[in-house]
C-alpha positions as CSV (number, residue, x, y, z in Angstrom):
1,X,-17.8,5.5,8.8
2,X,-18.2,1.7,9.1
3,X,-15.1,1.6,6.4
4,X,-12.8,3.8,8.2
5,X,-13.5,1.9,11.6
6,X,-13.1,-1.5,9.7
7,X,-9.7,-0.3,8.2
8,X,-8.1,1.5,11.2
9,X,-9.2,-1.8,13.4
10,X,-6.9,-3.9,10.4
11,X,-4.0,-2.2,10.7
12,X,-4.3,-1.6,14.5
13,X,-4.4,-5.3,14.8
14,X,-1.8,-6.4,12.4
15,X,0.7,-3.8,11.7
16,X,1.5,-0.6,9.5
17,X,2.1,-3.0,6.8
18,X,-1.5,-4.6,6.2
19,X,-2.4,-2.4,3.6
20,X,1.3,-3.2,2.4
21,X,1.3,-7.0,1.5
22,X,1.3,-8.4,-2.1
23,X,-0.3,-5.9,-3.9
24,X,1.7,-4.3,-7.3
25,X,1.9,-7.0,-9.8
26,X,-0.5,-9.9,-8.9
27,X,-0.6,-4.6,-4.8
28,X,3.6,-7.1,-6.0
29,X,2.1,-3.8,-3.2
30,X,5.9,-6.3,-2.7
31,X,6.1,-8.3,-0.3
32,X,9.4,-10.3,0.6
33,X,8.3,-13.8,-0.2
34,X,7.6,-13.2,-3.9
35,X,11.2,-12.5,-4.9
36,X,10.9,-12.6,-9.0
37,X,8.3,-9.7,-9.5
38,X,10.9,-7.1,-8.2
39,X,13.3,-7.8,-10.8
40,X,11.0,-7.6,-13.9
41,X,10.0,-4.6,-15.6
42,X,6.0,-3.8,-14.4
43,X,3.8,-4.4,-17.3
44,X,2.2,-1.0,-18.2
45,X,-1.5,-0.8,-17.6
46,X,-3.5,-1.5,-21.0
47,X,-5.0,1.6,-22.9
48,X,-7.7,3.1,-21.0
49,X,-10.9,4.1,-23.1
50,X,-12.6,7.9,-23.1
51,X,-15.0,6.8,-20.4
52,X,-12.1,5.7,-17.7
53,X,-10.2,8.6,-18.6
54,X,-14.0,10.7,-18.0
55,X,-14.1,9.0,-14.7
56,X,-10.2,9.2,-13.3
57,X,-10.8,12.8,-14.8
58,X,-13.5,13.5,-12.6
59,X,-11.9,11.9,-9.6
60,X,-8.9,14.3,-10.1
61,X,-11.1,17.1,-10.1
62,X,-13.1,15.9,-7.3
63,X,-9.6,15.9,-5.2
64,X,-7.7,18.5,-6.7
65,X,-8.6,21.0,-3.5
66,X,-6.9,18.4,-1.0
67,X,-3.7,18.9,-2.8
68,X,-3.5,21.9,0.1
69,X,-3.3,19.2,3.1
70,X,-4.6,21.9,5.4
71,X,-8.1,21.2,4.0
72,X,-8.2,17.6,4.3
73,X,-7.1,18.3,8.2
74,X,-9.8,21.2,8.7
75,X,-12.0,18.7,7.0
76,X,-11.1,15.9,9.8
77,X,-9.5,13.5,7.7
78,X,-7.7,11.1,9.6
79,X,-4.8,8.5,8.7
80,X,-4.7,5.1,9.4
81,X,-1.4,3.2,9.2
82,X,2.0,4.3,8.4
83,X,3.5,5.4,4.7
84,X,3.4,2.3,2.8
85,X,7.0,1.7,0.4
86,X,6.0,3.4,-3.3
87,X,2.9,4.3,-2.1
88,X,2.1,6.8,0.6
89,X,-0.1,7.0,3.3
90,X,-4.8,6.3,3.3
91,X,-6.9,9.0,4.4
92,X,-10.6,8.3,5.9
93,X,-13.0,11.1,5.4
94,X,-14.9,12.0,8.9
95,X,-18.4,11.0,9.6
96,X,-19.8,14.7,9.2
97,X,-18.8,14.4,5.4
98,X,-21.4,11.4,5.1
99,X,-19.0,9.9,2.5
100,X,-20.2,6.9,1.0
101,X,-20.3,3.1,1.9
102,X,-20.0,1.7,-0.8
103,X,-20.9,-2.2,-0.4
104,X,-21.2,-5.5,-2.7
105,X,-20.1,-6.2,-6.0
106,X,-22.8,-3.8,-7.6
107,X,-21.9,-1.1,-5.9
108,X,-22.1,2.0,-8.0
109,X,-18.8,4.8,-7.4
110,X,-19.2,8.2,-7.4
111,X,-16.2,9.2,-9.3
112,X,-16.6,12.6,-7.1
113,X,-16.5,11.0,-3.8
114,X,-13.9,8.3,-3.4
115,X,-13.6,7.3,0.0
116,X,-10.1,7.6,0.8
117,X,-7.5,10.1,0.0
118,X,-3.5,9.4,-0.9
119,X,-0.5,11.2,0.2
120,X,3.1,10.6,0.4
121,X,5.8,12.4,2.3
122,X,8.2,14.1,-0.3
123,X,11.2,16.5,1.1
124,X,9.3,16.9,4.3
125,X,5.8,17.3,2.9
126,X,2.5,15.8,2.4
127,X,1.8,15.9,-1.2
128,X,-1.2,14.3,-2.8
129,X,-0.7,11.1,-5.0
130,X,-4.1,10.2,-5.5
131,X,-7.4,8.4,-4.2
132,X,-8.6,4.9,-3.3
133,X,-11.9,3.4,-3.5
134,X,-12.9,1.0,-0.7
135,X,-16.0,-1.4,-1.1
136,X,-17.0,-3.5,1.4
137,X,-17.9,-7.6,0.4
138,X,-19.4,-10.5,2.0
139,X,-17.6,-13.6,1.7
140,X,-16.9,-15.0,-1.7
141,X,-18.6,-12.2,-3.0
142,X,-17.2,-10.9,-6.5
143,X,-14.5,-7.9,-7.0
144,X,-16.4,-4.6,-7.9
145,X,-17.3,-3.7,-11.3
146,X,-15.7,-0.2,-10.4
147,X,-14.3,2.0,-13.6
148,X,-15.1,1.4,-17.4
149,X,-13.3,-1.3,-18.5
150,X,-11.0,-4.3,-17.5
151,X,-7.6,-1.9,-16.5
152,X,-9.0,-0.9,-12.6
153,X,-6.6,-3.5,-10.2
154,X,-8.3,-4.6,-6.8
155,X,-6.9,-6.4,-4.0
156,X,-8.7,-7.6,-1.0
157,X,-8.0,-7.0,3.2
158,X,-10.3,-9.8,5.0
159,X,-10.8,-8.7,8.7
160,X,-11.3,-12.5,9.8
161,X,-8.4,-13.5,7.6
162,X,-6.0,-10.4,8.6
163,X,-6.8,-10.8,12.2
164,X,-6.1,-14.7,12.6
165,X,-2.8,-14.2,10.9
166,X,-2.1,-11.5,12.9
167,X,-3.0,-12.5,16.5
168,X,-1.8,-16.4,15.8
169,X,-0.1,-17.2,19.3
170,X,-1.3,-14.0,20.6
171,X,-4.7,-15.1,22.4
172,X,-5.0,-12.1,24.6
173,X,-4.9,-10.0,21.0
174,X,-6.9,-12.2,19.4
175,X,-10.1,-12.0,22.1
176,X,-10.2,-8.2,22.0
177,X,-10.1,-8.4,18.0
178,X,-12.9,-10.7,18.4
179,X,-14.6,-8.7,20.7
180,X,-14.3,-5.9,18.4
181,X,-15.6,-7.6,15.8
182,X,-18.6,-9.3,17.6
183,X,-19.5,-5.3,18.2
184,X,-19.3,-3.8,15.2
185,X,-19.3,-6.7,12.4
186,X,-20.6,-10.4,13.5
187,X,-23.4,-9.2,16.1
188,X,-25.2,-6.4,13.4
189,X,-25.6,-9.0,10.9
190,X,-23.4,-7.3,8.8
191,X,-21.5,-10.3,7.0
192,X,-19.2,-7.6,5.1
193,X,-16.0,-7.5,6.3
194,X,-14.0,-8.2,3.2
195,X,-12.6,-4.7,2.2
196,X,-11.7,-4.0,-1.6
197,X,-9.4,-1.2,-2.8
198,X,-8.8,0.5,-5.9
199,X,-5.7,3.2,-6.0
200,X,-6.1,5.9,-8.4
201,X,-2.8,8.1,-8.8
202,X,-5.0,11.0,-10.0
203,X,-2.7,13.8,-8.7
204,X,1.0,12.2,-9.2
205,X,1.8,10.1,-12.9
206,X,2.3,6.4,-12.7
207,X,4.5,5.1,-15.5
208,X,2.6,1.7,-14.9
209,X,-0.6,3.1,-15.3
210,X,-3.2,5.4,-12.9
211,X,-4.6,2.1,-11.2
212,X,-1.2,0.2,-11.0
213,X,-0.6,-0.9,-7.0
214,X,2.5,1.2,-6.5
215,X,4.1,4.0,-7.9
216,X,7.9,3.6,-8.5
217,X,8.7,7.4,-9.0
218,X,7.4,8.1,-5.4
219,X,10.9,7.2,-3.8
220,X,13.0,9.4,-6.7
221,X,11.0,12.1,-5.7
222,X,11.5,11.8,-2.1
223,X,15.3,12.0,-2.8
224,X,14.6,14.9,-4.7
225,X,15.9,13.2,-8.3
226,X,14.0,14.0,-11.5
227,X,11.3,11.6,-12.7
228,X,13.3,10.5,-15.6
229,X,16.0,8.7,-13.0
230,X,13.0,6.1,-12.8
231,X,12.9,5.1,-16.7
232,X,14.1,1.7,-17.2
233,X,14.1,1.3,-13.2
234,X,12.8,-2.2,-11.7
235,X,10.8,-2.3,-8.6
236,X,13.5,-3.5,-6.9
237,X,15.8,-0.3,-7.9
238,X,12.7,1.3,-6.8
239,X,12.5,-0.3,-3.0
240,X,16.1,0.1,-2.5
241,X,15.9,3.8,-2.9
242,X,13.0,4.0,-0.6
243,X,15.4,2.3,2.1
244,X,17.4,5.4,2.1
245,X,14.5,7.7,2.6
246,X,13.3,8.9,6.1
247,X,12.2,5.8,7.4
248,X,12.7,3.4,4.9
249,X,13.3,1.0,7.1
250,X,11.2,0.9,9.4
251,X,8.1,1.2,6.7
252,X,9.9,-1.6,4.9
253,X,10.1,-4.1,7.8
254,X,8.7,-3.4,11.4
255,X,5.0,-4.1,10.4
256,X,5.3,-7.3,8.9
257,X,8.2,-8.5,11.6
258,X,5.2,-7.5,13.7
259,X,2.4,-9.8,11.9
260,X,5.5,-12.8,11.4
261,X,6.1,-12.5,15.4
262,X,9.3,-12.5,14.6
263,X,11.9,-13.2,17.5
264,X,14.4,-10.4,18.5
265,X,17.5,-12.5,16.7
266,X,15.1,-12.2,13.7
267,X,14.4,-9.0,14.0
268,X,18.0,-7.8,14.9
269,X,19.3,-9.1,11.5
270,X,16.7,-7.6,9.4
271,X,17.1,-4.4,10.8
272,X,20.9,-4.8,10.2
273,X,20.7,-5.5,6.7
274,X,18.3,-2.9,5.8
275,X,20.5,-0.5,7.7
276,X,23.5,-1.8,5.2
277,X,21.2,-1.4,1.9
278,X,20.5,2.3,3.2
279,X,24.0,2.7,4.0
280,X,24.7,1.6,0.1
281,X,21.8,3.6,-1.6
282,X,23.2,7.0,0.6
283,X,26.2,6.6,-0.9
284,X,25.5,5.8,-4.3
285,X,23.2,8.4,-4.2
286,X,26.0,10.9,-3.5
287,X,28.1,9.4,-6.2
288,X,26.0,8.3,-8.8
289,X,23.1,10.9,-8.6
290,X,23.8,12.3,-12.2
291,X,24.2,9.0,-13.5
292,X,20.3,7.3,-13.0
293,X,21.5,4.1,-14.7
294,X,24.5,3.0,-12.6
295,X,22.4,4.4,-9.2
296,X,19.3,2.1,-10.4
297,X,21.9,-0.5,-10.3
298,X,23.1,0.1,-7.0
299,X,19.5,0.5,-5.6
300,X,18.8,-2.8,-6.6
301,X,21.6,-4.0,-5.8
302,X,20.6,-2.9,-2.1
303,X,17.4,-4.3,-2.6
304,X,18.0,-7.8,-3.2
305,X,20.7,-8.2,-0.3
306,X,18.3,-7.0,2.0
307,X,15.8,-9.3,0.5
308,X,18.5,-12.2,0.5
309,X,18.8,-11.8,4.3
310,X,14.9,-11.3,4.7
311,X,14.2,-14.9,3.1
312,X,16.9,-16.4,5.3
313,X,15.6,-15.4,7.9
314,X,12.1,-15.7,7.9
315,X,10.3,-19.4,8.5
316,X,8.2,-20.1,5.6
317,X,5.3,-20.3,8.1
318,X,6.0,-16.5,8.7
319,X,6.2,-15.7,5.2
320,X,2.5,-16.9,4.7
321,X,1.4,-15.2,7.5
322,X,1.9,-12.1,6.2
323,X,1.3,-12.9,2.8
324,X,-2.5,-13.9,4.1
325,X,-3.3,-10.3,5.0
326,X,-4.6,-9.6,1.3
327,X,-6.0,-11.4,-1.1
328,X,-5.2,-10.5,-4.7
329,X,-7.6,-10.3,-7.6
330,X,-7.6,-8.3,-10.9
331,X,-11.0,-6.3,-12.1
């Protein structure tokens, strides 16, 4: 419970795109600032050993009856945030389930009981991707062991961090986060309000791996293309597709213009040039659909003009604020 209140208070308080920032190679997840990583090919996860493959087994199994959506909303599941680019949308399992909460570096998983479920809206439906793992840490306390081995990728959301980056110049904002958190974190003596995820694409393939941040066939799927369109793709082919998909934009942008308090010129030219690089990927899309190798190359083309305008724009200062919602670690 304390997990999901944690979580829905982040991204209440800083945006849809909390749970977005910096995540797929070092959760990339790919922000603006980092421009490189979109353009180079994601390193595929290393071999995974009998027991990982036992334990992503047994979280698959453990999920497979959510793949009906219906159950996880009889259940009471209940998002938090909007759908993330490549990734989806996070699930929090009610209080009545008594779900785990799982906390400190030693925590042990139940492989049967992650606490979060993953689902991404493809042609109009929820469909299940996967599962996360959510452990809460103290400060400077170490990533979780997790899974078997060394291939399981965490990142970090810090609630003190996130919500001083978010509410900067916001004081009103920033008193009630406070307040929020002198209720249910500070005054408990509950010093554990570092939140580490795991993303386990246990339903859906990853061609980067089942713990990899992102999942690049997520927006060829939404645009009804074959999986195979994404071989050889780059992230950034990747993104640019997902601008032309219902809401590309906005899950693209309007959070983190949100957490950059970015001014209405700022946000004005953003949202034009993500309108253009959907405008592009529609079209090439139309064109190019049977031909994955020259629509990747439009895609990404897309991408890095929209990214072009997004580093213009944005002060550097802005780019670190939203780069401090997560912090980024490994195993």
């Amino acid at each position: 419970m304390r997990n999901r209140l944690l979580l829905a208070a982040a991204i209440a308080l800083t945006g849809t795109a909390a749970l977005a920032q910096n995540h797929s190679g070092h959760h990339d997840h790919a922000s603006h600032q980092d421009h490189g990583a979109h353009h180079a090919q994601p390193k595929q996860s290393e071999k995974l050993s009998p027991q990982t493959q036992r334990q992503i087994a047994e979280v698959r199994a453990a999920i497979a009856r959510y793949g009906d959506f219906e159950v996880a909303k009889r259940e009471g599941w209940t998002k938090f945030g909007g759908e993330e680019p490549l990734m989806g949308e996070h699930w929090s399992p009610p209080a009545k389930l008594r779900w785990p909460d799982y906390q400190g570096p030693g925590a042990k998983l139940d492989f049967a009981r992650p606490n979060n479920l993953m689902y991404a809206t493809i042609e109009g439906k929820r469909v299940l991707t996967g599962a996360a793992f959510i452990v809460r840490l103290g400060p400077g306390e170490a990533l979780p062991t997790g899974f078997a081995g060394s291939a399981d990728r965490w990142h970090v959301h810090d609630m003190e961090q996130a919500i001083a980056a978010a509410t900067k110049e916001r004081p009103m904002l920033r008193w009630l986060a406070n307040w929020w958190l002198d209720r249910n974190y500070r005054d408990k003596g509950d010093n554990r309000g570092r939140l580490a995820m795991v993303h386990v694409w246990a339903a859906l393939p990853n061609p980067d791996g089942a713990f990899a941040d992102h999942n690049r066939l997520v927006p060829y799927l939404k645009h009804g293309l074959p999986s195979s369109a994404a071989n050889g793709a780059s992230l950034a082919a990747a993104r640019g597709l997902d601008l032309a998909a219902p809401k590309g934009c906005e899950n693209a942008a309007a959070g983190k213009l949100w957490i950059a308090d970015a001014s209405r010129a700022q946000k004005r030219a953003v949202e034009r040039a993500c309108e253009l690089a959907a405008k592009q990927v529609s079209a090439a899309l139309l064109e190019h659909r049977a031909h994955p190798a020259m629509l990747n190359r439009a895609a990404e083309s897309a991408w890095e003009s929209f990214e072009t305008v997004w580093a213009a724009q944005l002060t550097l200062e802005q780019r670190a604020r939203i780069a401090a919602i997560t912090e980024h670690g490994g195993h």
